[in-house]
DOSE-758724 format. One line per field, with one value per atom (N, C-alpha, C, O, CB): residue in three letters; atom name; residue number from 0; x, y, z. Coordinates in nm, 3 decimals, m for minus. Glycine has a CB too. Layout:
BEGIN
fiza	(ala	...)
lumgu	(CA	...)
nulum	(NUM	...)
x	(X	...)
y	(Y	...)
z	(Z	...)
REM end
This chain:
BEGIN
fiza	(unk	unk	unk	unk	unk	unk	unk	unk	unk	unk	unk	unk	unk	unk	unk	unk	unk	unk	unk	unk	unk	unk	unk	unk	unk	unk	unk	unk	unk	unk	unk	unk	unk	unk	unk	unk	unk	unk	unk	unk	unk	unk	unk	unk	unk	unk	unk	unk	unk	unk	unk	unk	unk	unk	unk	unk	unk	unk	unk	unk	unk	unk	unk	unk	unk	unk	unk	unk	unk	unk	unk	unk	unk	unk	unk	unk	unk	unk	unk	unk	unk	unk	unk	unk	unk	unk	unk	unk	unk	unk	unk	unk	unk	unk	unk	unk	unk	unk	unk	unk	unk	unk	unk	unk	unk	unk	unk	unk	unk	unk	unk	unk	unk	unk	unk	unk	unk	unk	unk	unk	unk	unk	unk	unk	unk	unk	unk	unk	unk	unk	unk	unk	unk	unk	unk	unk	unk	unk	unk	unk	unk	unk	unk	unk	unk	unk	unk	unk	unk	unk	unk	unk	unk	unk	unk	unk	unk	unk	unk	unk	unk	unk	unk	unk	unk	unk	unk	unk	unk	unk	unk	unk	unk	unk	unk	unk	unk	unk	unk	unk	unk	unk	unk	unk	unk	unk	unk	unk	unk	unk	unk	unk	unk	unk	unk	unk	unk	unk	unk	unk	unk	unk	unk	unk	unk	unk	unk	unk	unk	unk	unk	unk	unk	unk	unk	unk	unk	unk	unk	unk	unk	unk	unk	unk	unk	unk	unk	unk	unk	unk	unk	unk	unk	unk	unk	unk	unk	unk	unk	unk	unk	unk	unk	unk	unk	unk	unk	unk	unk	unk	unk	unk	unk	unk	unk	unk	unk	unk	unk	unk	unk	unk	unk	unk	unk	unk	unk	unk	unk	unk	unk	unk	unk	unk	unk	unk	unk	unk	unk	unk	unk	unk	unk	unk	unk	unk	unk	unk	unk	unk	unk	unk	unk	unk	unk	unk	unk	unk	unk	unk	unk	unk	unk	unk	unk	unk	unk	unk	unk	unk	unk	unk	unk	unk	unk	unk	unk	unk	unk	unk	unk	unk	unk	unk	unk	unk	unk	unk	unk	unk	unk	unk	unk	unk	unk	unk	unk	unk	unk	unk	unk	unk	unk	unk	unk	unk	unk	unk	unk	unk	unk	unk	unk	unk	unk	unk	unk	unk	unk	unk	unk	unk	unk	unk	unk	unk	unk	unk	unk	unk	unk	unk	unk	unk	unk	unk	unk	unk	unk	unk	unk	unk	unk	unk	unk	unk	unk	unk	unk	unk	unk	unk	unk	unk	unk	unk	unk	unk	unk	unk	unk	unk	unk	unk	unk	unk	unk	unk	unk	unk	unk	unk	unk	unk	unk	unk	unk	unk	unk	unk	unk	unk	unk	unk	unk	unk	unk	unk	unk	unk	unk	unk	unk	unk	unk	unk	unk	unk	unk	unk	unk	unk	unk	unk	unk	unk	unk	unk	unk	unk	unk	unk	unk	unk	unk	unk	unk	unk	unk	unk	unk	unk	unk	unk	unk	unk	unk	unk	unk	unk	unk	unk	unk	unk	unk	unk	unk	unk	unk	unk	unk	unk	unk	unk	unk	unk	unk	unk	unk	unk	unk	unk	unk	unk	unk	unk	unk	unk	unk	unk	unk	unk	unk	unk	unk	unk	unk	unk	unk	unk	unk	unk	unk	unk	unk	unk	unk	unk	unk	unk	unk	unk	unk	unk	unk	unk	unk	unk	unk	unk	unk	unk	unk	unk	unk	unk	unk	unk	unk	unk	unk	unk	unk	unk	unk	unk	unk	unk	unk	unk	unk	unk	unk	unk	unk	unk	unk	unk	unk	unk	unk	unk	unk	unk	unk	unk	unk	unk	unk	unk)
lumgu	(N	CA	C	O	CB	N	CA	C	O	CB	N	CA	C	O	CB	N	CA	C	O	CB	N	CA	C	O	CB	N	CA	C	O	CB	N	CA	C	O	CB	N	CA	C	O	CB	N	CA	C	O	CB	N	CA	C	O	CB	N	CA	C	O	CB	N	CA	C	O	CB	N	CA	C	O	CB	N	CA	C	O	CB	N	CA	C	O	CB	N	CA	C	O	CB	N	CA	C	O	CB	N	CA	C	O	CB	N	CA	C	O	CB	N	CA	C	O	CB	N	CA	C	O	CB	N	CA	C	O	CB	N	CA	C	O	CB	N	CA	C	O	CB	N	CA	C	O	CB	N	CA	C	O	CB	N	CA	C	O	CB	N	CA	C	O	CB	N	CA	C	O	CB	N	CA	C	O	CB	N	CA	C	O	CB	N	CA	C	O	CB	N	CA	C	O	CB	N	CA	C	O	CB	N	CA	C	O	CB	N	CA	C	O	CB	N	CA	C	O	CB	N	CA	C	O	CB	N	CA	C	O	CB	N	CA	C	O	CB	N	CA	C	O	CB	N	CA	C	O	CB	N	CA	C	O	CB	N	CA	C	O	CB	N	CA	C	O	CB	N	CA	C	O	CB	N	CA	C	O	CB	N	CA	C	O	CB	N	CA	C	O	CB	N	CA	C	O	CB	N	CA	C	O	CB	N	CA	C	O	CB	N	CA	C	O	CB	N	CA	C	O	CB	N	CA	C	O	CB	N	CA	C	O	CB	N	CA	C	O	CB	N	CA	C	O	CB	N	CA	C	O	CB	N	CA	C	O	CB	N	CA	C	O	CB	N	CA	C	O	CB	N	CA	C	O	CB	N	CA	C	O	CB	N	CA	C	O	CB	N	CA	C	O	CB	N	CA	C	O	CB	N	CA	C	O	CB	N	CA	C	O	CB	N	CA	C	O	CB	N	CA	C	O	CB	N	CA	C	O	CB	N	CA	C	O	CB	N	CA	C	O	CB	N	CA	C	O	CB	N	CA	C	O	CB	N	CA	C	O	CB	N	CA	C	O	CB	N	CA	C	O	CB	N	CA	C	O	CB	N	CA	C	O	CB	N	CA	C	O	CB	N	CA	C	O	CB	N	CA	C	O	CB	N	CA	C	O	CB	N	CA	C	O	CB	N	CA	C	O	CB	N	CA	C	O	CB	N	CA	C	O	CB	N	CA	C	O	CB	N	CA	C	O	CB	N	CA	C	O	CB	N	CA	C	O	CB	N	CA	C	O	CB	N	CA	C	O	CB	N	CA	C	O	CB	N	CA	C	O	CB	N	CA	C	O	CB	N	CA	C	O	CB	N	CA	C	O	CB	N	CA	C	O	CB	N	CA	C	O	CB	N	CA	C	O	CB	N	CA	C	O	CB	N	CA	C	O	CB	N	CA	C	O	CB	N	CA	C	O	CB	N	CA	C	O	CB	N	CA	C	O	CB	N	CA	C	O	CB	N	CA	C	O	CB	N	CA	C	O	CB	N	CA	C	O	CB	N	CA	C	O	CB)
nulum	(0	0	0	0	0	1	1	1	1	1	2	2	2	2	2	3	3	3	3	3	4	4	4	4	4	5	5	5	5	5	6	6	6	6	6	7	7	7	7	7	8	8	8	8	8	9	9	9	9	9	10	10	10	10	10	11	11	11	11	11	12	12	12	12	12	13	13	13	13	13	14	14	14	14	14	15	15	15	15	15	16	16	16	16	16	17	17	17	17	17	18	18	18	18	18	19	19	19	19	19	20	20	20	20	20	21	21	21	21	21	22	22	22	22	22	23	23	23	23	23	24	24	24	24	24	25	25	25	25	25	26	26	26	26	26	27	27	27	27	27	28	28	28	28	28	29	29	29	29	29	30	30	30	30	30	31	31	31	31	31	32	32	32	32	32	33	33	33	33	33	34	34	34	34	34	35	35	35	35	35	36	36	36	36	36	37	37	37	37	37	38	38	38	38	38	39	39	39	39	39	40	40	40	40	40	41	41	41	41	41	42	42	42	42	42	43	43	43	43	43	44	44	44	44	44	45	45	45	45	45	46	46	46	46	46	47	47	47	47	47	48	48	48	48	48	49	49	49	49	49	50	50	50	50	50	51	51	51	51	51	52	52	52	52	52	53	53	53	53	53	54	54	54	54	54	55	55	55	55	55	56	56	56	56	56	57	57	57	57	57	58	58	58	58	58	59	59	59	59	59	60	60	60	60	60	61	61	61	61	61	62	62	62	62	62	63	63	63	63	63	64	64	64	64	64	65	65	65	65	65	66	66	66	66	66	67	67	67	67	67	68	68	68	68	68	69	69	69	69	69	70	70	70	70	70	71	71	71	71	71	72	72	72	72	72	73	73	73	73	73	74	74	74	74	74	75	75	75	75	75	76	76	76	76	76	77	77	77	77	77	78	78	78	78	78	79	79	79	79	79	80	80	80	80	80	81	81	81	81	81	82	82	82	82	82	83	83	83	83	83	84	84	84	84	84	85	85	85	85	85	86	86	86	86	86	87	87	87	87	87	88	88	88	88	88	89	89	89	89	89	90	90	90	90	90	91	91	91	91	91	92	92	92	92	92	93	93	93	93	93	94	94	94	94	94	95	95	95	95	95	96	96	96	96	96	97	97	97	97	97	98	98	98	98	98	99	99	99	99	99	100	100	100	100	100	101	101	101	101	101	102	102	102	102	102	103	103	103	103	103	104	104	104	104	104	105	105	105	105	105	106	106	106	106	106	107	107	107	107	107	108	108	108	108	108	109	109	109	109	109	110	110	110	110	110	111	111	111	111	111	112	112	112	112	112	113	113	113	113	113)
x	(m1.111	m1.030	m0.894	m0.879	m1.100	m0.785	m0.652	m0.578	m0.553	m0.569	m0.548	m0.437	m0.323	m0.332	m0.528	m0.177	m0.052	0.062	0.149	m0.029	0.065	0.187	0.312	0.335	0.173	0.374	0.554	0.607	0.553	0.628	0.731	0.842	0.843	0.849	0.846	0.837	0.937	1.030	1.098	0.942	1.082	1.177	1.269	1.212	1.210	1.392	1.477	1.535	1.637	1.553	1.523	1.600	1.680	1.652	1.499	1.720	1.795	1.734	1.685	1.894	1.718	1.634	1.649	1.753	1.667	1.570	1.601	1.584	1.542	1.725	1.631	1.615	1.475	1.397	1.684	1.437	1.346	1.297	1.372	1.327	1.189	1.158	0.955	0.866	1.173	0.969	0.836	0.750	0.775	0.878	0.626	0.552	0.466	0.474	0.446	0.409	0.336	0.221	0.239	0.419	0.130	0.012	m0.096	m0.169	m0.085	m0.089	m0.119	m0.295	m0.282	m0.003	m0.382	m0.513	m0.554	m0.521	m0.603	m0.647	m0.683	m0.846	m0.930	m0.702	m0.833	m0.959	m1.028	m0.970	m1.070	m1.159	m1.198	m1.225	m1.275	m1.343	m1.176	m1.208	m1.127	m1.162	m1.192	m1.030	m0.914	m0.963	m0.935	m0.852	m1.052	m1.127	m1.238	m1.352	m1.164	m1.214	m1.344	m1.291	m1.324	m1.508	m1.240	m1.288	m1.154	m1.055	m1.311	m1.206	m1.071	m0.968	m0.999	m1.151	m0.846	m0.748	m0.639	m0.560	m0.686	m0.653	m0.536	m0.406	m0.372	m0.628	m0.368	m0.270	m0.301	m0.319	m0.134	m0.312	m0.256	m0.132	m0.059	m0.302	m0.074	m0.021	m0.015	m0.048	0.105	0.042	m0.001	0.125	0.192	m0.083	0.237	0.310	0.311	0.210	0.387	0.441	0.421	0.368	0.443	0.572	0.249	0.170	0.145	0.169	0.220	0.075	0.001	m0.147	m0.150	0.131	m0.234	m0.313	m0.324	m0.262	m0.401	m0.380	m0.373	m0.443	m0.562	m0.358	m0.368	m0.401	m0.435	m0.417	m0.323	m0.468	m0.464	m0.338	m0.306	m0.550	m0.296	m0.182	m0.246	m0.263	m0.055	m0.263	m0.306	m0.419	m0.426	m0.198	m0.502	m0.615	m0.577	m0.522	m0.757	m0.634	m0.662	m0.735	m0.743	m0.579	m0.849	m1.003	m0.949	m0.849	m1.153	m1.036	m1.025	m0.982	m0.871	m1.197	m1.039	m1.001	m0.843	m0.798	m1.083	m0.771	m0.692	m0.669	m0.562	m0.620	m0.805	m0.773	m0.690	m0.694	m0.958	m0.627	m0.530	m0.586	m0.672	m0.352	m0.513	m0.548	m0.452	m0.471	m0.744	m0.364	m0.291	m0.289	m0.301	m0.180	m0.266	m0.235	m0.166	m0.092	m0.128	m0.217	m0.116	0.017	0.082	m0.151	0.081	0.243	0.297	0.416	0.246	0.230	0.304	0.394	0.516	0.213	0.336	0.373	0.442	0.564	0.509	0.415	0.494	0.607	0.662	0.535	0.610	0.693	0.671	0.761	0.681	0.533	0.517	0.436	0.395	0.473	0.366	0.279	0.250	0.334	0.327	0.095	0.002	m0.014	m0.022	m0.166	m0.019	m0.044	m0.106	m0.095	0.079	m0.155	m0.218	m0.183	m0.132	m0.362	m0.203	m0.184	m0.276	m0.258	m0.067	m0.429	m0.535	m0.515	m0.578	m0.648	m0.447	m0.395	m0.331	m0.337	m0.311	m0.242	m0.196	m0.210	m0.149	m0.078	m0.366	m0.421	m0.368	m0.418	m0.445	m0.253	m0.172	m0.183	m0.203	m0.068	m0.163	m0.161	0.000	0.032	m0.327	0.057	0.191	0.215	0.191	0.292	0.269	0.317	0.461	0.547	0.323	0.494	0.623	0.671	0.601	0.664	0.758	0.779	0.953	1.055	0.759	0.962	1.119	1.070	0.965	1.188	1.220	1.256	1.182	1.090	1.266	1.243	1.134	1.241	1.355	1.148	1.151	1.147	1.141	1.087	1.030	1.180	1.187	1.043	1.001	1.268	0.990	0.858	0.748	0.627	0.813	0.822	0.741	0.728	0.644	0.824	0.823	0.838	0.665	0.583	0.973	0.651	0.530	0.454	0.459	0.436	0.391	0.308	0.221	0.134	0.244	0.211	0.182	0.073	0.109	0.355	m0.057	m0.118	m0.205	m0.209	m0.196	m0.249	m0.316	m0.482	m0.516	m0.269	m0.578	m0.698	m0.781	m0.712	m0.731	m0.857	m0.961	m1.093	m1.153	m0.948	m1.152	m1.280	m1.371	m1.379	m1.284	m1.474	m1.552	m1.699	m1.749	m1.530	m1.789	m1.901	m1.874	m1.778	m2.098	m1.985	m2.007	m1.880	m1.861	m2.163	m1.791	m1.689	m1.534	m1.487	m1.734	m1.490	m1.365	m1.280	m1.323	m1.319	m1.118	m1.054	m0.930	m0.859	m1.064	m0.885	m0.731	m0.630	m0.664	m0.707	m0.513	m0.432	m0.334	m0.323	m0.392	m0.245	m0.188	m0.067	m0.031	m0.155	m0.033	0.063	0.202	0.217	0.070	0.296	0.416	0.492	0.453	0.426	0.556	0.639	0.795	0.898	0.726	0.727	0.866	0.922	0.862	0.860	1.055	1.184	1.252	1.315	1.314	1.218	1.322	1.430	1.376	1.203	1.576	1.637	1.712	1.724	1.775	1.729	1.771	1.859	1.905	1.706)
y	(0.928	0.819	0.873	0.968	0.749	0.795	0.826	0.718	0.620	0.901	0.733	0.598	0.741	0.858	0.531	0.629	0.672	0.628	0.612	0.732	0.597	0.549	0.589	0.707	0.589	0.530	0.557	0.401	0.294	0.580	0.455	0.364	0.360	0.255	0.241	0.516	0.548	0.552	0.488	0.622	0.612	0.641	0.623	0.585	0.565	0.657	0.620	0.495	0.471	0.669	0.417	0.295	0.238	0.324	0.191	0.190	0.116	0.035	m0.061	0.039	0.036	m0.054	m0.178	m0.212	m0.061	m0.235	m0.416	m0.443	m0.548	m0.479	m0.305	m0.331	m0.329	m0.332	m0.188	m0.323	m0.311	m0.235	m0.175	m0.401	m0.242	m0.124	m0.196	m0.250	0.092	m0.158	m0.230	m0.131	m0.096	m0.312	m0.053	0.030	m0.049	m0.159	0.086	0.044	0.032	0.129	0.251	0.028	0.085	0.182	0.132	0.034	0.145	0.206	0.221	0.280	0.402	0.311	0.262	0.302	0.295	0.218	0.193	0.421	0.487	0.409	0.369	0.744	0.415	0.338	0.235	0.133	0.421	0.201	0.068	0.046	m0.057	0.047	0.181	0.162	0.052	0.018	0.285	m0.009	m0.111	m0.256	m0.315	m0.132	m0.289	m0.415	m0.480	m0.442	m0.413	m0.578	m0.614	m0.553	m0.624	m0.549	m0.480	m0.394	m0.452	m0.512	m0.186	m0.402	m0.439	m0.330	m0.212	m0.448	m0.376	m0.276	m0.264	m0.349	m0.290	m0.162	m0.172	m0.073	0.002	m0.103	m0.093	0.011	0.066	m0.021	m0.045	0.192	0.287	0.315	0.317	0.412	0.345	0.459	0.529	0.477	0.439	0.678	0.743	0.774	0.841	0.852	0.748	0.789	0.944	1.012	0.707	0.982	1.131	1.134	1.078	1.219	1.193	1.222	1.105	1.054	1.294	1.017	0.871	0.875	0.904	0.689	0.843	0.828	0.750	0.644	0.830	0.765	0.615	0.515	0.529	0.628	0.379	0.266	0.185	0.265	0.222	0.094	m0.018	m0.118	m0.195	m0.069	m0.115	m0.176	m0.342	m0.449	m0.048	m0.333	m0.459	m0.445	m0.338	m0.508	m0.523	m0.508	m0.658	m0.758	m0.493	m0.636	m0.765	m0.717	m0.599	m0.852	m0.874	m0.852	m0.890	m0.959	m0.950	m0.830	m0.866	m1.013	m1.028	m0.853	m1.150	m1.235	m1.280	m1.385	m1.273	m1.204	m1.182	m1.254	m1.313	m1.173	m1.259	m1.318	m1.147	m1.039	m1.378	m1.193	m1.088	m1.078	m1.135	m1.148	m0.999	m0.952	m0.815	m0.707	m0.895	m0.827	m0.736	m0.745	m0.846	m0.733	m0.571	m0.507	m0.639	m0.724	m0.367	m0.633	m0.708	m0.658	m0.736	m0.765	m0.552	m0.454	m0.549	m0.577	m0.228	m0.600	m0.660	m0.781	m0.773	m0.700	m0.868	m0.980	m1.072	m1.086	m0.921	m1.109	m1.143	m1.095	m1.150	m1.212	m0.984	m0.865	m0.812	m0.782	m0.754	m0.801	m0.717	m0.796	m0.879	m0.572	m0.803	m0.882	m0.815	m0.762	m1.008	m0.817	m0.710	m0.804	m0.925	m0.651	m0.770	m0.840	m0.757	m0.636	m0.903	m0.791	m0.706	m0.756	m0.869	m0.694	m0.678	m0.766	m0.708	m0.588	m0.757	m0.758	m0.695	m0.689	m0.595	m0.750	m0.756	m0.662	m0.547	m0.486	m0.721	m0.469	m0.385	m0.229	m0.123	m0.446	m0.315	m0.227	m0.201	m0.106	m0.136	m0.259	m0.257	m0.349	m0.470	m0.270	m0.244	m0.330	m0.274	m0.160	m0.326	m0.379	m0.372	m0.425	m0.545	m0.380	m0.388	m0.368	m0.436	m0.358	m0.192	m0.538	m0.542	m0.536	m0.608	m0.653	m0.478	m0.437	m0.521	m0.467	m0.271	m0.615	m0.659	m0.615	m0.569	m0.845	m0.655	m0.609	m0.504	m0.520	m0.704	m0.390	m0.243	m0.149	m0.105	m0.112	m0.155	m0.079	0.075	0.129	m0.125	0.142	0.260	0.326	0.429	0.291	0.236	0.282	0.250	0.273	0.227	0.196	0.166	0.338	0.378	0.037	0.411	0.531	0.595	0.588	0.662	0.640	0.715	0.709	0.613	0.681	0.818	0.819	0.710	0.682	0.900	0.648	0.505	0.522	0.507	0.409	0.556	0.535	0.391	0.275	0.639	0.439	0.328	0.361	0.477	0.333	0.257	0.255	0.201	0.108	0.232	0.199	0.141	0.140	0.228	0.151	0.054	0.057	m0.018	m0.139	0.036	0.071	0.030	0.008	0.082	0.083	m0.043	m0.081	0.044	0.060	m0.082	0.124	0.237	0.340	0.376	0.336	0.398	0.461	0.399	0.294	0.494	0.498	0.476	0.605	0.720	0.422	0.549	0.666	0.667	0.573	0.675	0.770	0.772	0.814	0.905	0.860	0.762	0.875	0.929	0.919	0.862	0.994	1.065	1.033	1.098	1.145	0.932	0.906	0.849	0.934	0.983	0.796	0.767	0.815	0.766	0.630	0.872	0.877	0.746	0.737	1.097	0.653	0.595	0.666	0.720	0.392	0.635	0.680	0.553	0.480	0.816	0.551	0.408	0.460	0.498	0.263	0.464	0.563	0.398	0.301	0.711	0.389	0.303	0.329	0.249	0.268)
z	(1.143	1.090	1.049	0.972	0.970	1.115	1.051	1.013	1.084	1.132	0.917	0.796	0.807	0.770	0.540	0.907	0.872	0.855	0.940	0.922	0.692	0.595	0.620	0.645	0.462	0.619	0.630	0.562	0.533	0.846	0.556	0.467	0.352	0.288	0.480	0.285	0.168	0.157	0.236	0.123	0.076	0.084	m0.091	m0.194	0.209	m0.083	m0.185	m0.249	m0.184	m0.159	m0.329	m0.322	m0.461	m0.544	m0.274	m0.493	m0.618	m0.699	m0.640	m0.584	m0.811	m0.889	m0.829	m0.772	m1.033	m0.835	m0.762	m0.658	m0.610	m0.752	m0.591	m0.394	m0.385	m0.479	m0.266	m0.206	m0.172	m0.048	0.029	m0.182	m0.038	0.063	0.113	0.048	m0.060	0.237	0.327	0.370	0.486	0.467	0.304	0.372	0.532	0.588	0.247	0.549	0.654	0.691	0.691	0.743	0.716	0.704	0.868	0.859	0.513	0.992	1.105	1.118	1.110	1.157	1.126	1.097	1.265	1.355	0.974	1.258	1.445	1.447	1.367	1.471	1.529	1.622	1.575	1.610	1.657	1.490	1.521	1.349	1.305	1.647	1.248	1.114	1.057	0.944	1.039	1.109	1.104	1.045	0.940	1.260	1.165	1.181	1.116	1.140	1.277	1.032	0.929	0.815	0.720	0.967	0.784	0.642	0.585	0.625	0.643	0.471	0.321	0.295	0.286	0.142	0.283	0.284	0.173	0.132	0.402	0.143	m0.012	0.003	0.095	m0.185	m0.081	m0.132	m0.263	m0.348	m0.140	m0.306	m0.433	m0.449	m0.350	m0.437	m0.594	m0.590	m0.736	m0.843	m0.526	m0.713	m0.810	m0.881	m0.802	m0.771	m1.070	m1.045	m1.094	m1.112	m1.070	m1.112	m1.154	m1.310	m1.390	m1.139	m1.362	m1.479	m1.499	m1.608	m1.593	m1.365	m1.423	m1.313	m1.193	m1.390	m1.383	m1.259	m1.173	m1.185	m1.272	m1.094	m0.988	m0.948	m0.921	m0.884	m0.936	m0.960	m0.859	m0.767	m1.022	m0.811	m0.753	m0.732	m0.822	m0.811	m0.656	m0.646	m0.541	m0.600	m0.564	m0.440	m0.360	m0.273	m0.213	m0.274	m0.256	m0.202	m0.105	m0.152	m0.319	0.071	0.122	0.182	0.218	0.181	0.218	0.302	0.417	0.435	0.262	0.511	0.689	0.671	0.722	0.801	0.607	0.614	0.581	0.628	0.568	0.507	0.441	0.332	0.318	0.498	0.205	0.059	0.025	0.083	m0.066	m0.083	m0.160	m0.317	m0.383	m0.159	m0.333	m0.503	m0.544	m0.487	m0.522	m0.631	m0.701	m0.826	m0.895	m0.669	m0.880	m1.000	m1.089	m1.040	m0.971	m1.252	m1.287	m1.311	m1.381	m1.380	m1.277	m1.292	m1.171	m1.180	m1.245	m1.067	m0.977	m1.032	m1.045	m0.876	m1.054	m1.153	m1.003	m1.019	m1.314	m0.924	m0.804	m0.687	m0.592	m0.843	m0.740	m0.673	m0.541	m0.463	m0.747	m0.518	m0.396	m0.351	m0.432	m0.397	m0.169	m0.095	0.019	0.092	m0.066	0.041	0.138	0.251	0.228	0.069	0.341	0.449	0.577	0.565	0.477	0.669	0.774	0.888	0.887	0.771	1.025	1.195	1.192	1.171	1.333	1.213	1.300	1.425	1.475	1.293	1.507	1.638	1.635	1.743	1.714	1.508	1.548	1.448	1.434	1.576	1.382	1.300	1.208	1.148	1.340	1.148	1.054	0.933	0.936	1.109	0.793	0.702	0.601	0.566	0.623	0.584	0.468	0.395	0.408	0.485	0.290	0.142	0.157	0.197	0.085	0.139	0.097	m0.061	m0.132	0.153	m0.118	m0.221	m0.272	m0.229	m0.202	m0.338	m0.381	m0.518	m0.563	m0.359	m0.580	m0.696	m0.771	m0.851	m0.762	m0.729	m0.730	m0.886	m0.895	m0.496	m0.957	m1.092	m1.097	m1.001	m1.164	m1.181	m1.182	m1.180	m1.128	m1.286	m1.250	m1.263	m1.145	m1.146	m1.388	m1.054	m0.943	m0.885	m0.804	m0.828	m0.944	m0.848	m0.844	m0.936	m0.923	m0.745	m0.689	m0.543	m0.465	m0.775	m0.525	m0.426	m0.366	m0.449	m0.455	m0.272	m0.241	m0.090	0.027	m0.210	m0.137	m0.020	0.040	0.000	m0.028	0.121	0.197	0.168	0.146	0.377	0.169	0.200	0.293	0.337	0.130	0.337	0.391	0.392	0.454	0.466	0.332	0.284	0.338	0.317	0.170	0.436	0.500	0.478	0.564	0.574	0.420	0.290	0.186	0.110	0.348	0.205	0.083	0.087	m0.029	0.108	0.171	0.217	0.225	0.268	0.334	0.172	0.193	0.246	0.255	0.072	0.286	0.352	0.325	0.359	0.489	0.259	0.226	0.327	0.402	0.116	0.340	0.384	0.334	0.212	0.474	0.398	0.311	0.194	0.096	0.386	0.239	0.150	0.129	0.042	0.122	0.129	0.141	0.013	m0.093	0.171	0.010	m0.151	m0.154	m0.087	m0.172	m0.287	m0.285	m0.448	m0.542	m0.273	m0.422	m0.545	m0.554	m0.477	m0.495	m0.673	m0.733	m0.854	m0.958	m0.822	m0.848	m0.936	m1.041	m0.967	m0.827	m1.100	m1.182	m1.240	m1.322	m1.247)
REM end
């Protein structure tokens, strides 16, 4: 199984920025998919969870800010992120959780400088 995150990056308090998280072969399909992230000396949280069907569910830090979405055609699930806080800053992975198992990957780092 491979989950591979991109679209970190640097950004301005307020701006925004769109991960994306690409998952290999058939662990994609059916299963529930989230986002983490971890910031620096915080542990890590739950940020958005959506089911194959695509019901949603986010952190309450979101407060309407960010929105998960998936293409099961293209095995893809993303994070869009507006009005992004300093404290949004951190490591931002992907999940996929397939009944008892789950699978991380590696990671995206976002920077929000304020």
């Amino acid at each position: 199984v491979q989950l591979q995150a991109s679209g970190g990056g640097l950004v301005q308090a307020g701006g925004s920025l769109r991960l994306s998280c690409v998952a290999s072969g058939s662990i994609f399909s059916g299963n529930v998919m989230s986002w983490h992230r971890q910031g620096p000396g915080k542990q890590r949280e739950l940020v958005a969870v959506i089911s194959s069907g695509g019901t949603t569910n986010y952190g309450d830090f979101v407060k309407g800010r960010f929105t998960i979405s998936r293409d099961n055609a293209k095995n893809t699930v993303y994070l869009q992120m507006n009005s992004l806080k300093a404290e949004d800053t951190g490591v931002y992975y992907c999940v996929v959780s397939a009944g008892p198992r789950s699978y991380w990957g590696q990671g995206t780092l976002v920077t929000v400088s304020s």
